[in-house]
Every structure is written in C-alpha cells, then in structure tokens.
N, C-alpha and C positions, 0 to 999 in steps of 0.2 A: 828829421830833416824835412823842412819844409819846401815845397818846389809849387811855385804858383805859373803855372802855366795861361791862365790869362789873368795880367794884374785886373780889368775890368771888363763887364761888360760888351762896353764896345768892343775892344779887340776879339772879346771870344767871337761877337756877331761877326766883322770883319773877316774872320780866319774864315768861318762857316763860310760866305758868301764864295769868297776866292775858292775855300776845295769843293765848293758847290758847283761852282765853273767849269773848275780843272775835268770833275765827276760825270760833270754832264755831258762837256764835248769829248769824252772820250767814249761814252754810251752811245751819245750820238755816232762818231765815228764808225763806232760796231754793230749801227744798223738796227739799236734796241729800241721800244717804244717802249710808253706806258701810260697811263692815264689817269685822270685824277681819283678815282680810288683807291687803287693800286698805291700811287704817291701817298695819300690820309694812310692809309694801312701798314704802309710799309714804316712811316713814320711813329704809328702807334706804336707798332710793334716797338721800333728803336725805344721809344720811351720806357716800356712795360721790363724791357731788357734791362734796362740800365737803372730806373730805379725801387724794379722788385727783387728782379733775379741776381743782377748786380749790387744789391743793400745799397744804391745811391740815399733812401730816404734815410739812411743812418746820416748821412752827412749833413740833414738839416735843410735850411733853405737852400744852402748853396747847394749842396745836390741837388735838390729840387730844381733851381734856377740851371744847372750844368745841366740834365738831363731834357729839361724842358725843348735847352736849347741845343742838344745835338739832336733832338727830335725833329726841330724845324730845319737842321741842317739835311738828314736825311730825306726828307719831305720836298725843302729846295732844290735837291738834286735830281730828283724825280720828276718835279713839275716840271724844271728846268728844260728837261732833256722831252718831257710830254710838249709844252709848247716851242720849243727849240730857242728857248731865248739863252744866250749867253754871252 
C-alpha cells in the first residue's frame, strides 16, 4: 500500500511552517525559551533520529529529503518560539 503523505515538496515545507506555528505559540504560551543553539541541536538531533536510528537513509534520497526536512521543521520551531516570531 502506498500512502504519500506529501504529494511534493512544497506541501511538505507548508505543513512544516503551519505546525511550526502551531509548536511555537504554544511553547511560547508555557513560558519556555531557547536559543539558537539549543534550536541547531535540537534539530540535529531530529535528523541523526530519523535518519540513522530510524533507517530513513534506507529510503534513498527521499529519506534524505524527508529527514532533512523534519530537521528544519524542528529547528523552526525552536527559533520561532527563541525570537518570538509567529
């Protein structure tokens, strides 16, 4: 069964952006900071997860490209909420 959860690119960046939002005003709400290390770090991590420990690189580039980009998604959500922009 095949299940394409984002037909392309963009829509993946898109979804990123919006739960990056969602992510960040509710950290904000809760009084949390963080700062751009913190964010780089937190985001590396995401990547190292998803495509060592999780075998993303078995899927090729698109793992690659998926992984990349839930990295900058977590990364997003951290600056976001570090410079309070949303």
């Amino acid at each position: 069964m095949l299940h394409h959860t984002y037909p392309d690119i963009k829509s993946h960046l898109e979804k990123i952006n919006r739960y990056s939002d969602l992510a960040a005003s509710k950290l904000i709400r809760n009084g949390k900071q963080y700062n751009l290390l913190v964010s780089l770090l937190l985001g590396i991590i995401k990547f190292i997860r998803m495509y060592i420990l999780k075998l993303g690189f078995l899927d090729g580039t698109t793992g690659l490209i998926l992984c990349i980009n839930s990295a900058f998604g977590v990364y997003l959500k951290y600056i976001k909420t570090w410079r309070r922009v949303i």
